[in-house]
PAVEXVO-553631 format. One record per residue (C-alpha): x, y, z. Coordinates in pm, 1 decimal, always signed. Layout:
PAVEXVO-553631
ATOM         c1         c2         c3
ATOM          X          Y          Z
...
This chain:
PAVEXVO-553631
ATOM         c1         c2         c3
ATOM       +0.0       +0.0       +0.0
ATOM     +178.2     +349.1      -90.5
ATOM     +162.8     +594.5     +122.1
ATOM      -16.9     +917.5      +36.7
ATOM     +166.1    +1269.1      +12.6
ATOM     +131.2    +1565.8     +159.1
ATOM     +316.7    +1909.6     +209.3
ATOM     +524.5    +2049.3     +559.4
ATOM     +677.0    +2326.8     +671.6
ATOM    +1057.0    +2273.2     +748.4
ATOM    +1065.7    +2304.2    +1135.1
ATOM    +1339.5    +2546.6    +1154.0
ATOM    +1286.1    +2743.8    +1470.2
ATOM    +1368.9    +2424.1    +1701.5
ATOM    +1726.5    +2420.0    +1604.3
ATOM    +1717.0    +2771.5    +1710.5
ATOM    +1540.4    +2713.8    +1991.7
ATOM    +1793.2    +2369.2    +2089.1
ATOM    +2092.1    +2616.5    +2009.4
ATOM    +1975.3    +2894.6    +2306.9
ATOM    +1908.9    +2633.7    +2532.4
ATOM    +2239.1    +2450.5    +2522.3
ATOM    +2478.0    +2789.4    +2532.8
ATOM    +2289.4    +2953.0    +2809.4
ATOM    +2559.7    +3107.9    +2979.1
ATOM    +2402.5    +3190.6    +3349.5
ATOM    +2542.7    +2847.6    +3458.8
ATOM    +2839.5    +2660.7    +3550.3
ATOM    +2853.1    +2313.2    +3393.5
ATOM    +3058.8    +2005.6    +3479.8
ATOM    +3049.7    +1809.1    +3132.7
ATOM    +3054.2    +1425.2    +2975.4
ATOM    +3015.1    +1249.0    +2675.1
ATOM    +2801.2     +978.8    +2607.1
ATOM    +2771.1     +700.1    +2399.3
ATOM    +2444.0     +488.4    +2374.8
ATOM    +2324.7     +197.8    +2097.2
ATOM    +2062.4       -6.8    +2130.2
ATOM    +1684.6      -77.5    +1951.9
ATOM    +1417.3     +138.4    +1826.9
ATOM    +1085.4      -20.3    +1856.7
ATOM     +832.1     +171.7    +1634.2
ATOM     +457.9     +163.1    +1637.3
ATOM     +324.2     +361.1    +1314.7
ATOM       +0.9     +506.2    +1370.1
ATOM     -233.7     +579.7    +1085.1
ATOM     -543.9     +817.5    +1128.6
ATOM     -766.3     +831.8     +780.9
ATOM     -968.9    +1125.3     +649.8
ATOM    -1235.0    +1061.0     +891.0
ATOM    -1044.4    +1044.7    +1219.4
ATOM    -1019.9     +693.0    +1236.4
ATOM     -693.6     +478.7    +1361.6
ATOM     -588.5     +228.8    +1106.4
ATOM     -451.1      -94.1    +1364.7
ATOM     -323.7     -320.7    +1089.3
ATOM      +47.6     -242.7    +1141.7
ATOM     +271.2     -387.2    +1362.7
ATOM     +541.9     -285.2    +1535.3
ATOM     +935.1     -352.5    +1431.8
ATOM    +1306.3     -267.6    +1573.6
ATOM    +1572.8     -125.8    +1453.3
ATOM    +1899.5      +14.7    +1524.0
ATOM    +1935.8     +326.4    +1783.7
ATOM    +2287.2     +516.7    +1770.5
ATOM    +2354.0     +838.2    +1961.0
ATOM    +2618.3    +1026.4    +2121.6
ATOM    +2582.0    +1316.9    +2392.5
ATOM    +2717.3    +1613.6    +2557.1
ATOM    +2566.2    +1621.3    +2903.8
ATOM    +2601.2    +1885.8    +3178.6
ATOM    +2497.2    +1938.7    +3505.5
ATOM    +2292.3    +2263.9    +3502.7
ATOM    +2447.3    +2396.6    +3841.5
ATOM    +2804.0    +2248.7    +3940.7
ATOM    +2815.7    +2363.5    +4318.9
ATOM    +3124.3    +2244.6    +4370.7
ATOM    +3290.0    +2484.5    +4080.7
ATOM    +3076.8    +2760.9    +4171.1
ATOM    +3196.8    +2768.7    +4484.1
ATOM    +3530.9    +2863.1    +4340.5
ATOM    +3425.2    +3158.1    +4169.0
ATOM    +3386.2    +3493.5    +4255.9
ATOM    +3157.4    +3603.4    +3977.2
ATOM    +2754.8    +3766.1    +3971.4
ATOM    +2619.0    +3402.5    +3939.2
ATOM    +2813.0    +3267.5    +4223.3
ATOM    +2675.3    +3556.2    +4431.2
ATOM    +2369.4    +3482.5    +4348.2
ATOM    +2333.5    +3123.5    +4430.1
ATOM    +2530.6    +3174.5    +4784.9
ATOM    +2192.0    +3379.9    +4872.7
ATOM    +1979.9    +3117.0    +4743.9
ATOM    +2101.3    +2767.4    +4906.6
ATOM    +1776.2    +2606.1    +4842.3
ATOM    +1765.5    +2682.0    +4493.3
ATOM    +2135.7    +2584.8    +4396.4
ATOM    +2063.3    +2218.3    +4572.5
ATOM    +1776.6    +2140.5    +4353.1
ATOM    +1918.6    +2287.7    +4046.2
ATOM    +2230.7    +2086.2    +4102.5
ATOM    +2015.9    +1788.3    +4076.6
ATOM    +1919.4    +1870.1    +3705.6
ATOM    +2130.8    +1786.8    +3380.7
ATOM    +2070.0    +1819.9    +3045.4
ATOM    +2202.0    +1675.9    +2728.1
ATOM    +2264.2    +1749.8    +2332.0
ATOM    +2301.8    +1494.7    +2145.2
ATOM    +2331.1    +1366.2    +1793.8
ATOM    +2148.1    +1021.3    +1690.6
ATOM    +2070.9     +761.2    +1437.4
ATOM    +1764.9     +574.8    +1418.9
ATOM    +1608.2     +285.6    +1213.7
ATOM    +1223.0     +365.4    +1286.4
ATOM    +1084.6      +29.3    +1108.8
ATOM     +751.7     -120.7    +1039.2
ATOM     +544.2     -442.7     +903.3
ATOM     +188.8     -490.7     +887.5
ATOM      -69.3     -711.1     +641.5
ATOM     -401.5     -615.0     +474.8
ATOM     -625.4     -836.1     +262.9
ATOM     -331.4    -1146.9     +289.7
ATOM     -111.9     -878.1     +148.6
ATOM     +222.9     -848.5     +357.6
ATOM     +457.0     -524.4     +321.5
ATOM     +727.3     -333.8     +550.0
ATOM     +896.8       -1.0     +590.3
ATOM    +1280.3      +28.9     +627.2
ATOM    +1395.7     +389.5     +769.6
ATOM    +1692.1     +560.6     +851.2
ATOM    +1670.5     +880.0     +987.1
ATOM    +1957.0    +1118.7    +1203.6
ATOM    +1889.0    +1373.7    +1383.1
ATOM    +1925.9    +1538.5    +1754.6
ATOM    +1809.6    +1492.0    +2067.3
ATOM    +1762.2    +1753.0    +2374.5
ATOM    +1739.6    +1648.9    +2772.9
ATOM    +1656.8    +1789.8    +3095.7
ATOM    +1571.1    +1682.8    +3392.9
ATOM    +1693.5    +1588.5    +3778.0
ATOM    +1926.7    +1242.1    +3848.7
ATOM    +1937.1    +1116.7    +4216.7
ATOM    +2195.5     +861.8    +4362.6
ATOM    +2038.4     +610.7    +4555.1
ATOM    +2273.1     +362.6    +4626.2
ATOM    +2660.9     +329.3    +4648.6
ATOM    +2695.9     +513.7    +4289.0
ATOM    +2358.7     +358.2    +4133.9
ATOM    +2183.8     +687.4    +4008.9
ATOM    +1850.6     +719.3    +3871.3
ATOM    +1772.8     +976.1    +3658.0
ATOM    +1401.8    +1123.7    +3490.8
ATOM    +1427.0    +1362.7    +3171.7
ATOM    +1208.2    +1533.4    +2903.6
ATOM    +1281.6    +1474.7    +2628.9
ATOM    +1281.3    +1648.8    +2285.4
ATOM    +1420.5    +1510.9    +1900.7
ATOM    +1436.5    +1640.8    +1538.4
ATOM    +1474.4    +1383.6    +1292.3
ATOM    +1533.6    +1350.7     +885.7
ATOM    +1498.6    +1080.7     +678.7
ATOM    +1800.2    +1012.5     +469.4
ATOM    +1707.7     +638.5     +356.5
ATOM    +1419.3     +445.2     +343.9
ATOM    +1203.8     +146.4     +157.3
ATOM     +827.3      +43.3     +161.0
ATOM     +876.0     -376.8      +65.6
ATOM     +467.7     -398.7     -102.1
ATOM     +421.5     -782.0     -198.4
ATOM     +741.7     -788.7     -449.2
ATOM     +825.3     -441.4     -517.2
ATOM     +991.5     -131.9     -289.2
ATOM     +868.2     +176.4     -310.5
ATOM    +1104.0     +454.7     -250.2
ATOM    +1008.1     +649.2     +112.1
ATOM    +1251.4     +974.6      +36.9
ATOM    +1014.2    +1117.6     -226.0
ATOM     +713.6    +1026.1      -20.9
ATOM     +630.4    +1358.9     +175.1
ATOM     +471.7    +1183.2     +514.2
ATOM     +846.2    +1030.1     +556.3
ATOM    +1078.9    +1282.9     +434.9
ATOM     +974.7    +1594.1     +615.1
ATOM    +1131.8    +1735.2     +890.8
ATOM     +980.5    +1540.8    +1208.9
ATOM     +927.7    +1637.7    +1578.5
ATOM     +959.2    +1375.8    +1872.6
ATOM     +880.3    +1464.3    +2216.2
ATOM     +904.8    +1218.7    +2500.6
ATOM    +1030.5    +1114.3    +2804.1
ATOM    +1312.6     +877.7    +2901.1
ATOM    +1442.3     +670.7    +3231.4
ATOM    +1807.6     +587.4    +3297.6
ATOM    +1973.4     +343.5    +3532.7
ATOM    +2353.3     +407.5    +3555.2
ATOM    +2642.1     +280.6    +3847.0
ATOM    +2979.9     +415.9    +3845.3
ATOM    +3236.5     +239.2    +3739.5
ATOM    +3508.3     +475.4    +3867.7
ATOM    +3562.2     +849.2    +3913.5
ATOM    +3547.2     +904.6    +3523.3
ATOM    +3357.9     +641.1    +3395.2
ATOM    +2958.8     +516.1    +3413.6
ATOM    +2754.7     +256.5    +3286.6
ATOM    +2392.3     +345.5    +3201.1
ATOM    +2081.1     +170.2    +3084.2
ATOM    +1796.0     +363.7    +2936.9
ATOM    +1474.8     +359.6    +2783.3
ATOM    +1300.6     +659.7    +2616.1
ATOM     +975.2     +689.3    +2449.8
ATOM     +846.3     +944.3    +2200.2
ATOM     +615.7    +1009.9    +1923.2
ATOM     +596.5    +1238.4    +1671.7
ATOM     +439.7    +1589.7    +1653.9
ATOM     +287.1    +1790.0    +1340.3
ATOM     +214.4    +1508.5    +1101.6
ATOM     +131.5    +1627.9     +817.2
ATOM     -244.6    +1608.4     +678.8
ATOM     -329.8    +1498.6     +350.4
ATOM     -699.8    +1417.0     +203.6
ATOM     -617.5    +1055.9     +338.0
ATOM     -458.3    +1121.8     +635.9
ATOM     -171.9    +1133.1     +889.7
ATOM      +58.8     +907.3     +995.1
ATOM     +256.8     +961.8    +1335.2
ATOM     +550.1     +756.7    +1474.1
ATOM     +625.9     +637.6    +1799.1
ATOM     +962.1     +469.0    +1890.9
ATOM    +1046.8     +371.3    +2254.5
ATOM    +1418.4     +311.2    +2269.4
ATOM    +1588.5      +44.5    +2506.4
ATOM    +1976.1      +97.2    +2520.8
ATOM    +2309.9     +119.4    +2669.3
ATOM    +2604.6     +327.7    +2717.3
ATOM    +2893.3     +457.4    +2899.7
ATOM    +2924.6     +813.5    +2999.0
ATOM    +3298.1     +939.1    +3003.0
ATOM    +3340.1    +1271.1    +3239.1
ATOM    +3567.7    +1565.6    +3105.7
C-alpha cells in the first residue's frame, strides 16, 4: 500500500530554539560524553480522512545510535570557586542551587532505524527507515545507592529521513520522495536511565526513552505519526 503525500513546513525554529538552550551562559557546567546503541521499537500510527486509527500495522526494531554532551545545570562544587555575579547569586539562594544541582541536560546527535510491518487483505509489506537527527534532555538524576543513580528527563528530538524502503508484496517503493516520511519530524518524550559508576570518570547506564511524533502532516487521506520507545546502553565518560 503506498503511502499518500502531503506538504510540511521545514521546522526550523527548534534548532534555534535547541541552540539557546544549550549555550545559556548563566550556569556553571561540569560536562561528559556519552555514547548509547541499542533498539528502536516503532509503532506507526495511521489516522484516515475521517479520524479513524488504522490498527493493521505492527510494530518492528531497529537500530538506535547516539552520542551526547551532558552537563549538570548547576556544578556547586565549581561555583563555589568563583567569585563572579552568578556565584553571588546562588550563595543567597542555598535552596535553589541544591535542587538545580540535581538537574542535567544533554545534546546529542542520533541515528535511528524507525521500522515497520503490517498485512491487509493477505497482502504483507514493510517499511525500512533511517533517519539522524538530535536529541535535547533535561531533567533531575538522584543517587540512591553506592553510585547507582537514577535519573528522569524530558525529552525532545528532530529527525530527517536520509534512507528508506516500503517492501509492497514484491516491489519497494522509494520512502525519500514520499512527503509523510521525508519531512522534517518532531519527537517529544520522556526517558528513564539506570547508571552505576564504574570509577571516578567512567559510568555505565541503561535507558529507555519513548516518544512520538508531533505535526504530522495532513493529507486528504490522512496522517501518519511515529512512535519509537528506545531500550539501550552506554557509557558516559566525564571531562
Amino acid at each position: 500500500m503506498k503511502y499518500y503525500k502531503a506538504s510540511t513546513k521545514h521546522l526550523c525554529g527548534v534548532w534555534l530554539i535547541t541552540c539557546c538552550i544549550s549555550i545559556a551562559p548563566f550556569f556553571v557546567h561540569a560536562q561528559s560524553w556519552k555514547w548509547t546503541i541499542g533498539s528502536a521499537i516503532t509503532q506507526y500510527q495511521f489516522e484516515n480522512s475521517k479520524g479513524y486509527q488504522i490498527d493493521w500495522m505492527k510494530p518492528s526494531s531497529g537500530l538506535h545510535v547516539e552520542l551526547a554532551h551532558e552537563h549538570v545545570l548547576l556544578d556547586t562544587v565549581r561555583l563555589i570557586s568563583k567569585f563572579s555575579k552568578s556565584a553571588i547569586y546562588f550563595s543567597n539562594r542555598p535552596k535553589l542551587a541544591k535542587s538545580l544541582s540535581y538537574f542535567q541536560y544533554s545534546l546529542g546527535l542520533n541515528y535511528h532505524q524507525l521500522n515497520a510491518i503490517g498485512d491487509v487483505q493477505q497482502i504483507a509489506f514493510s517499511y525500512q527507515t533511517d533517519f539522524v537527527g538530535f536529541s535535547l534532555a533535561l531533567g533531575p538524576q538522584y543517587t540512591f545507592y553506592k553510585g547507582w543513580n537514577l535519573g528522569l528527563a524530558g525529552v525532545v528530538m528532530g529527525q530527517q529521513l536520509i534512507a528508506g524502503n516500503q517492501l509492497l508484496s514484491n516491489r519497494y517503493y522509494p520512502l525519500t520522495q514520499d512527503s509523510q516520511f521525508n519531512s522534517f519530524k518532531v519527537f517529544v518524550g520522556y526517558q528513564i536511565e539506570l547508571s552505576k559508576a564504574i570509577n571516578a570518570n567512567v559510568r555505565a547506564f541503561a535507558q529507555v526513552r519513548r516518544t512520538s511524533s508531533l505535526f504530522a502532516p495532513q493529507s486528504p487521506t490522512g496522517k501518519l505519526d511515529m512512535s519509537p520507545m528506545t531500550i539501550s546502553m552506554g557509557i558516559s565518560l566525564n571531562r
